[in-house]
VOBA-1610 file (N, C-alpha, C; in pm, whole numbers, padded with zeros to 5 digits, always signed):
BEGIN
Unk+17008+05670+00133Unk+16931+05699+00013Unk+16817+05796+00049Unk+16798+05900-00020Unk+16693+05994+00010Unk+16574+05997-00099Unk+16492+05985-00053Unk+16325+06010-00157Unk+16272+06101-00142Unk+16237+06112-00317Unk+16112+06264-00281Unk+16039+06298-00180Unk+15968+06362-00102Unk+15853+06418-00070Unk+15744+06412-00153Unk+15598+06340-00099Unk+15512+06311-00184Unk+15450+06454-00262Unk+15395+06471-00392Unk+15373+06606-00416Unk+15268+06672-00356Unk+15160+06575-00267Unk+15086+06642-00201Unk+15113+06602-00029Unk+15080+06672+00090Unk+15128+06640+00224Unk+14983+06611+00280Unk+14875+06656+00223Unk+14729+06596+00243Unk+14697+06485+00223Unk+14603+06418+00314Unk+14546+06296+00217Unk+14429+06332+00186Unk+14392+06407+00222Unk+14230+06423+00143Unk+14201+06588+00110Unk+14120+06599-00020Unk+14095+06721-00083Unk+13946+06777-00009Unk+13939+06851+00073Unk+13767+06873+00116Unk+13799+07002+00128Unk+13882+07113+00101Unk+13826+07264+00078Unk+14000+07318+00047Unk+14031+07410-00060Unk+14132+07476-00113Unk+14218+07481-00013Unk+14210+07489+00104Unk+14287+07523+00227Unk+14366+07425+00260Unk+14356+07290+00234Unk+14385+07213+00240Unk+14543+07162+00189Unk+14573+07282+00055Unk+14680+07245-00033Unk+14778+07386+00022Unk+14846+07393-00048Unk+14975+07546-00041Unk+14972+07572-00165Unk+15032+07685-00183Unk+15033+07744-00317Unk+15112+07647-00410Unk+15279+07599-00328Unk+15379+07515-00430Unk+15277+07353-00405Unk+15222+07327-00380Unk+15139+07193-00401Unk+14976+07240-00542Unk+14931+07363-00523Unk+14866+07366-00569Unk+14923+07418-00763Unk+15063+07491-00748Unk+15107+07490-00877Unk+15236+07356-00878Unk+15191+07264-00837Unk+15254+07122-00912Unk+15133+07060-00920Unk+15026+07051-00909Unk+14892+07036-00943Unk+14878+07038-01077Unk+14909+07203-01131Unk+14841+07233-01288Unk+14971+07172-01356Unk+15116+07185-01299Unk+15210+07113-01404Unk+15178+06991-01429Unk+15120+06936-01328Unk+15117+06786-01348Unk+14953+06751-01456Unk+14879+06842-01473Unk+14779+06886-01549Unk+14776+06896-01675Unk+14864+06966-01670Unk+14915+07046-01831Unk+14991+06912-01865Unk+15091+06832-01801Unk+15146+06686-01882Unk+15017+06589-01919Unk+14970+06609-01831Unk+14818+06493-01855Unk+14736+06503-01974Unk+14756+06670-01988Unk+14634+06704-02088Unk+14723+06665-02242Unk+14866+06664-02227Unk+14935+06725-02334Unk+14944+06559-02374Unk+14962+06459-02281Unk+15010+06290-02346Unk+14936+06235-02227Unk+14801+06185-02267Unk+14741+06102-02179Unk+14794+05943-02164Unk+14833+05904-02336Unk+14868+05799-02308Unk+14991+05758-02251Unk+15072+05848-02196Unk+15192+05804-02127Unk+15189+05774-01990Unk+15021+05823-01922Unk+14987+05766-01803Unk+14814+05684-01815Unk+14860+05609-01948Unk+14699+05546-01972Unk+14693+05439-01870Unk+14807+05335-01822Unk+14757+05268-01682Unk+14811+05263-01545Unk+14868+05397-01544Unk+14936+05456-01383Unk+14820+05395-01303Unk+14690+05410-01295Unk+14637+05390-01182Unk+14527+05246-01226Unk+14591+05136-01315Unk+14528+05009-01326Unk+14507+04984-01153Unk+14445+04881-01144Unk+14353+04788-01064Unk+14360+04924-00954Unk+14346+05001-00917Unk+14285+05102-00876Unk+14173+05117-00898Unk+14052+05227-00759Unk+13930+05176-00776Unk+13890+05302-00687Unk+13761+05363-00813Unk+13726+05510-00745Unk+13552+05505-00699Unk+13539+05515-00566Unk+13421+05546-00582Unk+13328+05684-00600Unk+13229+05684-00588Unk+13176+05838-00632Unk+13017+05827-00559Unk+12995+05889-00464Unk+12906+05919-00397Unk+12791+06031-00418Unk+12698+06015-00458Unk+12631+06192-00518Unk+12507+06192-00461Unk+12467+06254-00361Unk+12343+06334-00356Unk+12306+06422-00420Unk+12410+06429-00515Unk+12306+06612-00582Unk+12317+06551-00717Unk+12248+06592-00834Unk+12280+06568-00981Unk+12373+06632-01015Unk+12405+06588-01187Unk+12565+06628-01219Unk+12564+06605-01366Unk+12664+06654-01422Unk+12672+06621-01560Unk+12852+06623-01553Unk+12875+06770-01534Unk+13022+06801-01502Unk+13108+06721-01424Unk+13119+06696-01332Unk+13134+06638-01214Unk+13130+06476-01242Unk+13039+06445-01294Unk+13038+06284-01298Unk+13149+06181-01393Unk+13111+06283-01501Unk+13137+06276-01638Unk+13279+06256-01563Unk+13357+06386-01540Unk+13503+06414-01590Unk+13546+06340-01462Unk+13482+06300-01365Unk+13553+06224-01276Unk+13572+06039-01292Unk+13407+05996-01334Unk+13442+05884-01365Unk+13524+05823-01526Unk+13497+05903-01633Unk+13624+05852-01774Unk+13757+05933-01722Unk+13777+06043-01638Unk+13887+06059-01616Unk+13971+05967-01557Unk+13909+05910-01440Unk+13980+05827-01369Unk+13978+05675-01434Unk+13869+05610-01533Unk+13888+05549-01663Unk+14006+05568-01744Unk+14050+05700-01763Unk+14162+05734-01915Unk+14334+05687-01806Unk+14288+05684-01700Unk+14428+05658-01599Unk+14408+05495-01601Unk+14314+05427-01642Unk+14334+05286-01635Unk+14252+05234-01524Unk+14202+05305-01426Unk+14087+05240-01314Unk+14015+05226-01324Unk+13924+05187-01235Unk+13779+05112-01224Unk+13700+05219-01148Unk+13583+05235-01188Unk+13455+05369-01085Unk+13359+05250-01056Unk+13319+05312-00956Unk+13161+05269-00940Unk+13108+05395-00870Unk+12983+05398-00914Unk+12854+05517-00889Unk+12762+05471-00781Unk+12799+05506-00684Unk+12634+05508-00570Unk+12561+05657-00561Unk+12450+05591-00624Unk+12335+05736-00653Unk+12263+05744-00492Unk+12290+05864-00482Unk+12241+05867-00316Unk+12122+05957-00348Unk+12055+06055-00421Unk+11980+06185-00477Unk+11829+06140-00359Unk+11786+05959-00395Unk+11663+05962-00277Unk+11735+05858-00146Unk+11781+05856-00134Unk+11850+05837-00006Unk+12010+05889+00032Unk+12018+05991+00131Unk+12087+06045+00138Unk+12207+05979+00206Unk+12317+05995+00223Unk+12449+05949+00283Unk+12461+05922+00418Unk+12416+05799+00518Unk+12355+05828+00624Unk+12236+05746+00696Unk+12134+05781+00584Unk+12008+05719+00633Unk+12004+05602+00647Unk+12140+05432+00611Unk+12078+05343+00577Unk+12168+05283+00687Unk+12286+05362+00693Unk+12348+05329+00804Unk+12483+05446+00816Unk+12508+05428+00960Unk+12601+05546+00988Unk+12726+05564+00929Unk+12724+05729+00917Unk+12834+05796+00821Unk+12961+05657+00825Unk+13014+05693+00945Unk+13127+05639+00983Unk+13126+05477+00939Unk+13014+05446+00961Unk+13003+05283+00905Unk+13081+05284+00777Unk+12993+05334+00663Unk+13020+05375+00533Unk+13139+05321+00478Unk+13213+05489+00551Unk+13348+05543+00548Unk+13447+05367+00489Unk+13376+05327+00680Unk+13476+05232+00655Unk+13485+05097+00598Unk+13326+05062+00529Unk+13351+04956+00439Unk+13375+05020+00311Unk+13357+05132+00240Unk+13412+05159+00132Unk+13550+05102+00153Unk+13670+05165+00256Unk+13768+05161+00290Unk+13830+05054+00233Unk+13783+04956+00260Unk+13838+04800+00275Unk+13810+04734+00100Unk+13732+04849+00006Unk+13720+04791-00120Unk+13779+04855-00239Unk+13774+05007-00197Unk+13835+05137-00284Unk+13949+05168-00264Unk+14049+05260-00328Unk+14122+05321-00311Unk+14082+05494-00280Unk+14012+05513-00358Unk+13953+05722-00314Unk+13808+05708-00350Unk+13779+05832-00270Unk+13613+05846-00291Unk+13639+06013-00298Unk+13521+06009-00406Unk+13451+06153-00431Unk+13346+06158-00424Unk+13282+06246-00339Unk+13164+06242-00278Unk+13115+06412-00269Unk+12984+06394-00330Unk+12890+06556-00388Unk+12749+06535-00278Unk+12782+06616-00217Unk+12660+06627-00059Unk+12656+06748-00066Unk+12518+06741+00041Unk+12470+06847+00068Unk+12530+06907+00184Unk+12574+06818+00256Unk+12618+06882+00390Unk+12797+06878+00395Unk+12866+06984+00399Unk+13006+06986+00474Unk+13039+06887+00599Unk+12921+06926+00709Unk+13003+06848+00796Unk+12962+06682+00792Unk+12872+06658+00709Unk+12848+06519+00675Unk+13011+06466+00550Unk+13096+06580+00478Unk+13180+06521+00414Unk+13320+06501+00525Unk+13306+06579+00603Unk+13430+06541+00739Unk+13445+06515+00825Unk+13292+06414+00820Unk+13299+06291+00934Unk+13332+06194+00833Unk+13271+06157+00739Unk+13302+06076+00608Unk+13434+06056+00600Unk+13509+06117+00553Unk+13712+06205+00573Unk+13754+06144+00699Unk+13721+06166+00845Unk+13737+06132+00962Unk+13770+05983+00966Unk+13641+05917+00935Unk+13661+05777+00941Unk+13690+05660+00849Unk+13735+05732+00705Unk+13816+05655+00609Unk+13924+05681+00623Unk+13994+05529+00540Unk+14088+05535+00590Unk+14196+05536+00429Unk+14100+05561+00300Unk+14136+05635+00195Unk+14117+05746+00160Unk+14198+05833+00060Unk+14171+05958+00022Unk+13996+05972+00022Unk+13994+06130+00038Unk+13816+06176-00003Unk+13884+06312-00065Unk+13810+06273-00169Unk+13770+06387-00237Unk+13678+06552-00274Unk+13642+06650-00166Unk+13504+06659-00197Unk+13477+06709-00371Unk+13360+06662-00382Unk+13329+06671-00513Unk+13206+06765-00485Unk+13172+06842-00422Unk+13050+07002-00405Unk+13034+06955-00263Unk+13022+07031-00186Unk+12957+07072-00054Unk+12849+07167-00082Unk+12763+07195+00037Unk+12752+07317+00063Unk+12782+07461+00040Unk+12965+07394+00159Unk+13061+07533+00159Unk+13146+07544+00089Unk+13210+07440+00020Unk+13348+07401-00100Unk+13274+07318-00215Unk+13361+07386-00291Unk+13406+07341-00417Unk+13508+07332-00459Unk+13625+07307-00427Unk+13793+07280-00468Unk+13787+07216-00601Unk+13742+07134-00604Unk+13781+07082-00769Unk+13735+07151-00885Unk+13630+07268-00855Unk+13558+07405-00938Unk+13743+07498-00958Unk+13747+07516-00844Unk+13791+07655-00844Unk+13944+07622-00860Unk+14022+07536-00877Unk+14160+07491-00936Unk+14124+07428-01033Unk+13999+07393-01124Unk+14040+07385-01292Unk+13987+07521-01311Unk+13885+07627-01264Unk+13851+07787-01282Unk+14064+07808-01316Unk+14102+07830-01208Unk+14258+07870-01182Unk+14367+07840-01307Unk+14320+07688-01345Unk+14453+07635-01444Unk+14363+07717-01520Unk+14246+07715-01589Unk+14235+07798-01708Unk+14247+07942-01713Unk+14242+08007-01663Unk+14303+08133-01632Unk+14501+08113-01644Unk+14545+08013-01595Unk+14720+08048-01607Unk+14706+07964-01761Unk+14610+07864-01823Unk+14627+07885-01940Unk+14627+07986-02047Unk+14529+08092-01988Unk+14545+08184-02069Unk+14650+08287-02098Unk+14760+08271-02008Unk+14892+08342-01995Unk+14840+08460-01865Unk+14768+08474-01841Unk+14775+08561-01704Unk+14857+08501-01605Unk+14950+08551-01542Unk+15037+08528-01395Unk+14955+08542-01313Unk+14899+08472-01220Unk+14840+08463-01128Unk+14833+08565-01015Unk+15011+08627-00991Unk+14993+08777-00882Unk+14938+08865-00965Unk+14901+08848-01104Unk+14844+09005-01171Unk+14744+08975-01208Unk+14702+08879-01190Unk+14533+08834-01146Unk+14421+08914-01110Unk+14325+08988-01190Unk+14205+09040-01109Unk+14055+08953-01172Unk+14029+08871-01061Unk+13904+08831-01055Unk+13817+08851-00983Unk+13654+08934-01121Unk+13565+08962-01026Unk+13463+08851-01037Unk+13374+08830-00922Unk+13267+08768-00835Unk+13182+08793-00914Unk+13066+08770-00968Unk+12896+08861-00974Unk+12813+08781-00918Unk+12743+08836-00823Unk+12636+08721-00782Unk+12613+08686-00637Unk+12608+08567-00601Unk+12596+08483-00473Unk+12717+08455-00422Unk+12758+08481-00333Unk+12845+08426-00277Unk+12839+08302-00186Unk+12822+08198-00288Unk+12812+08044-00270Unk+12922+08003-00257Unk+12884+07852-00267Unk+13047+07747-00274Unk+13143+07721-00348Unk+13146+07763-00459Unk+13197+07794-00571Unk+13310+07925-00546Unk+13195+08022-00512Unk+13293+08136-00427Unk+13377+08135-00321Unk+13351+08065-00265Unk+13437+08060-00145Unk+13547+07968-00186Unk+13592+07862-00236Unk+13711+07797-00337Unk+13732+07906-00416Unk+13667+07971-00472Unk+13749+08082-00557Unk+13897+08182-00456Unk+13745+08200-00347Unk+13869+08302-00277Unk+13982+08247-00190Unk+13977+08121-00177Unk+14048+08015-00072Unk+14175+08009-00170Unk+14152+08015-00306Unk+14256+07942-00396Unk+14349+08080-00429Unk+14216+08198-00485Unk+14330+08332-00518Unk+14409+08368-00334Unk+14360+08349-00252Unk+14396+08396-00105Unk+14566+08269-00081Unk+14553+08205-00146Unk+14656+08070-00173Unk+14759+08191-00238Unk+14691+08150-00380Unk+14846+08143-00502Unk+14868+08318-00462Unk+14813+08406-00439Unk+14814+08545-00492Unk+14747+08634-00615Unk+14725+08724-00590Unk+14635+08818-00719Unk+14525+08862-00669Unk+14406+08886-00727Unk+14345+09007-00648Unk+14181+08938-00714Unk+14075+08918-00590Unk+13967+08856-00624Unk+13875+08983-00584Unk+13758+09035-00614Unk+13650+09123-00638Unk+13539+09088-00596Unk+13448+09015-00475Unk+13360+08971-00438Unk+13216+09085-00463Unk+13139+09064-00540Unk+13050+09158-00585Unk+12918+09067-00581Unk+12835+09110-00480Unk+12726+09072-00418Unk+12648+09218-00364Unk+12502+09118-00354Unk+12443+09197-00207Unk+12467+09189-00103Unk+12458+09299-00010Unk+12495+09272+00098Unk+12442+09137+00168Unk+12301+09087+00156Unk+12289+08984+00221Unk+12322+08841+00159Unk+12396+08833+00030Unk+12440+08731-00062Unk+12594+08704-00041Unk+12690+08780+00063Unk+12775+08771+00090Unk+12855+08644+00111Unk+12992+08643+00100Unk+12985+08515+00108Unk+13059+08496+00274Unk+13090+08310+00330Unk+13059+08360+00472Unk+13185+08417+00521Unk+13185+08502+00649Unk+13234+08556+00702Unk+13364+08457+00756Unk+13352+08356+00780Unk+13475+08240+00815Unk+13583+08259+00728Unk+13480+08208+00580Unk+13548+08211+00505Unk+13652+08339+00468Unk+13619+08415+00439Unk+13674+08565+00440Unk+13812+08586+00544Unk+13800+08540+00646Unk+13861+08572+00781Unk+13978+08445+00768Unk+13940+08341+00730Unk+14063+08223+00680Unk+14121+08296+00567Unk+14041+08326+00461Unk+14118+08395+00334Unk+14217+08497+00370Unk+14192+08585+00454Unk+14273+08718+00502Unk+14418+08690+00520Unk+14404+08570+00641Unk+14534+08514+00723Unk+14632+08436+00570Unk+14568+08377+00480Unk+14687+08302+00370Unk+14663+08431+00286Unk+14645+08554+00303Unk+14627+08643+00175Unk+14739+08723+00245Unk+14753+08756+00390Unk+14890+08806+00422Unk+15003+08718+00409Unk+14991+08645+00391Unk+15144+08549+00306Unk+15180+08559+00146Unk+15048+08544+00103Unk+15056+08611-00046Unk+15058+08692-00125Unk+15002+08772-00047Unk+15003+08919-00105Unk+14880+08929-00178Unk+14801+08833-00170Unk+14656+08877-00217Unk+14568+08963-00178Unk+14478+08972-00248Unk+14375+09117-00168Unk+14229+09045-00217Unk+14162+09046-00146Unk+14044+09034-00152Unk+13939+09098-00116Unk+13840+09147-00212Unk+13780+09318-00165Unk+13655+09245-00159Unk+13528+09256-00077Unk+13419+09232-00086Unk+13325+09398-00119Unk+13203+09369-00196Unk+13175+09502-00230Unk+13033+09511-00361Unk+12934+09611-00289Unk+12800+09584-00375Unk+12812+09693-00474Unk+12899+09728-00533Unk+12917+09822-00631Unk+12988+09749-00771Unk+12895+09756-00879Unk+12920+09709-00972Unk+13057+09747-01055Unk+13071+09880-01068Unk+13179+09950-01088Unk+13312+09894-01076Unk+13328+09817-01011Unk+13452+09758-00960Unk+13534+09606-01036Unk+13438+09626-01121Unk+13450+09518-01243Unk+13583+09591-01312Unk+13604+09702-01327Unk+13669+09744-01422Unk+13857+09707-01371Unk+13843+09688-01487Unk+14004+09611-01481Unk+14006+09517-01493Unk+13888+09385-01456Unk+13920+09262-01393Unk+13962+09151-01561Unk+14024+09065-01506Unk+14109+09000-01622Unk+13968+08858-01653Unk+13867+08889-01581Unk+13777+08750-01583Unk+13647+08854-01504Unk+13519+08793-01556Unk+13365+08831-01492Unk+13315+08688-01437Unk+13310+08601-01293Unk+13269+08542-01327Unk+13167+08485-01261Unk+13056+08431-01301Unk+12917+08439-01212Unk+12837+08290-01194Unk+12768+08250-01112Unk+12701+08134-01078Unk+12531+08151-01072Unk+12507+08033-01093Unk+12340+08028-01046Unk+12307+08144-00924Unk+12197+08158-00948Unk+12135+08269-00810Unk+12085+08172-00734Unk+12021+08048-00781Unk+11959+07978-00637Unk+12026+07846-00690Unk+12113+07779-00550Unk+12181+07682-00525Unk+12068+07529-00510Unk+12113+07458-00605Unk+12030+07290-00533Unk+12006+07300-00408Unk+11913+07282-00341Unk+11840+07275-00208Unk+11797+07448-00150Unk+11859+07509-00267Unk+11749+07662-00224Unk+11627+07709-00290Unk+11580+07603-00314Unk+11434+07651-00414Unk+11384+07717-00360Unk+11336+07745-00208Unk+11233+07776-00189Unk+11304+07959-00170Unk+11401+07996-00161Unk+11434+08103-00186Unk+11446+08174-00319Unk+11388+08098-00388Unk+11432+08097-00523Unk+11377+08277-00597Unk+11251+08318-00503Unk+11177+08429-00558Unk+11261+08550-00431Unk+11270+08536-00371Unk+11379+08622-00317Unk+11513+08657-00359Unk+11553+08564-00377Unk+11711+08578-00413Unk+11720+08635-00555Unk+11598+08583-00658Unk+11618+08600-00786Unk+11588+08839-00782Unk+11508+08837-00685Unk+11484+09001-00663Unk+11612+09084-00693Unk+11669+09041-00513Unk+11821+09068-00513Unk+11904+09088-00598Unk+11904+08957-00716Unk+12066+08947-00757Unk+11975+08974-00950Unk+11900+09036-00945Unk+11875+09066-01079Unk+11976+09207-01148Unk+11995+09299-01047Unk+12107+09416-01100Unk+12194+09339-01111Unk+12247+09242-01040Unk+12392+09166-01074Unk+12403+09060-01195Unk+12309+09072-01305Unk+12325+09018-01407Unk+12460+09017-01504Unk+12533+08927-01550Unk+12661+08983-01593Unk+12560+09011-01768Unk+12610+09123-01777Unk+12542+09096-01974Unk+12647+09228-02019Unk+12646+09201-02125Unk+12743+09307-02266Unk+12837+09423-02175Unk+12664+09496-02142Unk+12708+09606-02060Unk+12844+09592-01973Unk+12769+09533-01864Unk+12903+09502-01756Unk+13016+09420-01804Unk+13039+09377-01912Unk+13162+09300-01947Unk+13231+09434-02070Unk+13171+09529-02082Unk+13214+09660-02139Unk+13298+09718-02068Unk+13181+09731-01899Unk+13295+09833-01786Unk+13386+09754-01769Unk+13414+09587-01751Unk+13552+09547-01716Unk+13645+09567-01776Unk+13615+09581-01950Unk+13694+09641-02042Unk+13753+09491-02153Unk+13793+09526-02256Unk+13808+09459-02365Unk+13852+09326-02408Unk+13898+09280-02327Unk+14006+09191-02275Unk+13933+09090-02188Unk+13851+09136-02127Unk+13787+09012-02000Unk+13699+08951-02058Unk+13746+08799-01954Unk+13672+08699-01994Unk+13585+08651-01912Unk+13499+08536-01975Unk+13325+08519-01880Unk+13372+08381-01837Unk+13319+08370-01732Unk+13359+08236-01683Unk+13183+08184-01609Unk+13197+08080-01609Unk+13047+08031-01557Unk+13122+07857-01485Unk+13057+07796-01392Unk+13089+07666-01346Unk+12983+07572-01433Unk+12845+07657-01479Unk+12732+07587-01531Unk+12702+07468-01448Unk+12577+07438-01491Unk+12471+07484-01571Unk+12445+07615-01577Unk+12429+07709-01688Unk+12400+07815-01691Unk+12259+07849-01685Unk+12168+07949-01658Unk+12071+08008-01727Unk+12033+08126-01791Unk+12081+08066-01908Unk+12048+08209-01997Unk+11956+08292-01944Unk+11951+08489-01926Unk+11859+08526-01920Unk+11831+08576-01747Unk+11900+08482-01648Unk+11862+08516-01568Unk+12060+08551-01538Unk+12143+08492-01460Unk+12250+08583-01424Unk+12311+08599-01527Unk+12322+08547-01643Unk+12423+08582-01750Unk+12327+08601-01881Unk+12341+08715-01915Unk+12297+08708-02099Unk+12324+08618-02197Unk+12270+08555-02275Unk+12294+08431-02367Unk+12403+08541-02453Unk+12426+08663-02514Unk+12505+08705-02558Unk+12680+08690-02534Unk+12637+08708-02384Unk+12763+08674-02280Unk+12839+08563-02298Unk+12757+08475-02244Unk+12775+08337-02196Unk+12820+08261-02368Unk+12788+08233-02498Unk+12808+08250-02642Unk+12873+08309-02697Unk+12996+08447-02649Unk+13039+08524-02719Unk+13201+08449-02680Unk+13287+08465-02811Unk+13411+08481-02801Unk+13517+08493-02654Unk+13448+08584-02560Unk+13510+08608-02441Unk+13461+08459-02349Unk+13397+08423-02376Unk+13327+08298-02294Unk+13428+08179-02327Unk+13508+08138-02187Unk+13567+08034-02161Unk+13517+07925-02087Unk+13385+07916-02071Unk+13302+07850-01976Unk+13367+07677-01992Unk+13365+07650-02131Unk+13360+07518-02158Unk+13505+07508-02162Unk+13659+07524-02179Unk+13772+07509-02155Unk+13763+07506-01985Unk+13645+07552-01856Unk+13687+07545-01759Unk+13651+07384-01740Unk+13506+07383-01832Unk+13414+07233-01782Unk+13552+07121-01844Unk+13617+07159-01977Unk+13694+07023-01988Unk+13815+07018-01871Unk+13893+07124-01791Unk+14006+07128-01726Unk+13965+07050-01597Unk+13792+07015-01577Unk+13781+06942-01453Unk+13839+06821-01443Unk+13877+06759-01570Unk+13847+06638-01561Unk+14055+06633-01564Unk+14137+06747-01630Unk+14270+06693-01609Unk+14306+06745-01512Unk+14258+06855-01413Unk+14278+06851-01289Unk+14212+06765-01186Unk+14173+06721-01186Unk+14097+06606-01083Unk+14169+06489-01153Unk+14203+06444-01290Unk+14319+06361-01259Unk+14416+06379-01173Unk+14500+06477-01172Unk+14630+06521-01164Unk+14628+06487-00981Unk+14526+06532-00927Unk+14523+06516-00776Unk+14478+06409-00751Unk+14395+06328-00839Unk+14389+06151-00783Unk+14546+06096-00838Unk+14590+06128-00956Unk+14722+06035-00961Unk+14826+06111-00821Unk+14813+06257-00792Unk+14883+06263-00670Unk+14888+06172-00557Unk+14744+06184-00490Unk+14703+06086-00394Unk+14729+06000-00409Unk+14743+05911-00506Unk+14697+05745-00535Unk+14882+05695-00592Unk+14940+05788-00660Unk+15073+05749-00720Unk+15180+05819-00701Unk+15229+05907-00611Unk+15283+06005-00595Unk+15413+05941-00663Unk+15471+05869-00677Unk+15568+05837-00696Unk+15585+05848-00895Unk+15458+05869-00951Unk+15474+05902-01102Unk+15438+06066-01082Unk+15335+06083-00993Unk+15297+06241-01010Unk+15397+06332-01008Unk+15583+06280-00923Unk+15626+06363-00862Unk+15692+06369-01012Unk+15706+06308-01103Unk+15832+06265-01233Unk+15751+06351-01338Unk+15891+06439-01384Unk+15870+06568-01464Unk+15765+06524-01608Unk+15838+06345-01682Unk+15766+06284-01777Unk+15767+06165-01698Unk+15597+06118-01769Unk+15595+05943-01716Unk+15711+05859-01803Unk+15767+05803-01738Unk+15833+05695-01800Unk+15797+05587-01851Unk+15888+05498-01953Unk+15793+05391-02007Unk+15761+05309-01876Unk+15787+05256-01757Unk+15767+05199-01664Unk+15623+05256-01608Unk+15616+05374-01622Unk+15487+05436-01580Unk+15351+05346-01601Unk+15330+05276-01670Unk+15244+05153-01685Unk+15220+05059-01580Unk+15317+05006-01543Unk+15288+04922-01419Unk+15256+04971-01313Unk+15226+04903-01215Unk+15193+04906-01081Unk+15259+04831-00967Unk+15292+04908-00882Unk+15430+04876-00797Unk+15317+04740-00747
//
């Protein structure tokens, strides 16, 4: 007797790199069923149990992770870490492993990367990351499904950057450097995003045929099928906050520059936005603005990869079946 292959070969989500292109498009199929009949997987993941770890605040992120993983039939619990950080009360690895013994997955929003893969290291359930530092995976594959919602094919893909090349960015380019199509990194030179990153992107972009251009010339917007831009100063960069805001003030996305990309392109934001400073309230409010179809896709893609992890055995099935209710 032969069995599927689970739909994902990872156990844990902590940066785009992590997945393949055919894992990351059975991702959005399994997305697009979720979004289309929730109740046919309303208790795939009963007595299942998510935790959620956050040093940083959230609205996005919290929201669509804990009723998402609610609308599948599980249980959340919230440890607010914001004045005590992940760590201080006792060691990472401790943690890890009494969560272990009570949860099934953790999603966890830190400040530090390598504090999320020692965390990863010594559990011995899925982790999720839910923001790093350096990743954002669960940003930049619901960014992705809404874009192939919009009927763009992914190899004819041009997405440009404006801004910082943060964590957000770097899942952007991890994911187009994945599926294929063509990403536009448009920064200052010293807002770049990092050089690792770039140099991992290259190596899965010669398998895909992606291209990824880094480049401080605004001009290069034109064509692109999406504009899309982030905060200038990241949670825990305040104190750069009057520097950076110098820098990245030509890189404002407003009317203008969504003119040179041309008629057709759309604004994308991860938000919180701020009007005024990288995006024009015109922008960010107008018709072309898909911001909020990306904020709701967090929550049926971050299903789609906890019912992977946690149920592979419904994730892999084209429709849930009426059996889909129980729990083996």
């Amino acid at each position: 007797m032969t069995t599927n292959p689970p739909l994902l070969m990872t156990r844990d989500l902590l940066q785009i790199t992590d997945l393949s292109a055919t894992e990351i498009a059975e991702l959005f199929a399994l997305s697009t069923r979720l979004k289309a009949n929730y109740p046919a997987y309303a208790s795939t993941l009963a007595q299942r149990s998510l935790a959620m770890l956050f040093e940083k605040p959230s609205l996005r992120t919290r929201v669509s992770f804990e009723l998402g993983f609610q609308k599948l039939g599980g249980g959340v619990t919230f440890l607010d870490h914001q004045s005590s950080p992940i760590g201080t009360r006792e060691p990472v690895e401790d943690y890890a492993r009494n969560l272990s013994r009570w949860v099934d997955v953790v999603a966890i929003r830190c400040q530090s990367h390598e504090l999320l893969t020692r965390f990863a290291a010594a559990s011995s359930v899925p982790v999720i990351n839910a923001l790093s530092d350096l990743h954002h995976p669960c940003q930049a594959l619901a960014d992705l499904f809404t874009l192939v919602e919009t009927g763009i094919p992914i190899d004819q893909l041009h997405l440009a950057w404006i801004g910082d090349g943060n964590n957000v960015c770097h899942s952007l380019i991890e994911t187009i450097a994945t599926l294929g199509g063509r990403m536009t990194v448009i920064t200052p030179t010293a807002c770049r995003p990092s050089a690792e990153i770039l140099r991992t992107a290259d190596a899965r972009a010669c398998r895909s045929g992606a291209r990824i251009v880094c480049t401080d010339d605004l001009a290069a917007v034109a064509g692109a099928d999406a504009l899309y831009t982030d905060v200038w100063v990241s949670m825990g960069e305040e104190s750069l906050a009057t520097e950076k805001t110098a820098m990245l003030t030509p890189f404002r996305v407003d009317s203008a520059l969504m003119k040179r990309a041309g008629s057709q392109a759309r604004f994308m934001h991860c938000l919180p936005a701020h009007r005024g400073d990288e995006v024009s309230a015109d922008v960010i409010d107008s018709p072309a603005s898909i911001v909020f179809d990306q904020a709701e896709n967090r929550m049926h893609v971050q299903n789609a990869l906890m019912l992977a992890l946690l149920r592979p055995d419904i994730a892999r099935r084209s429709h849930a079946p009426a059996h889909a209710t129980t729990n083996p």
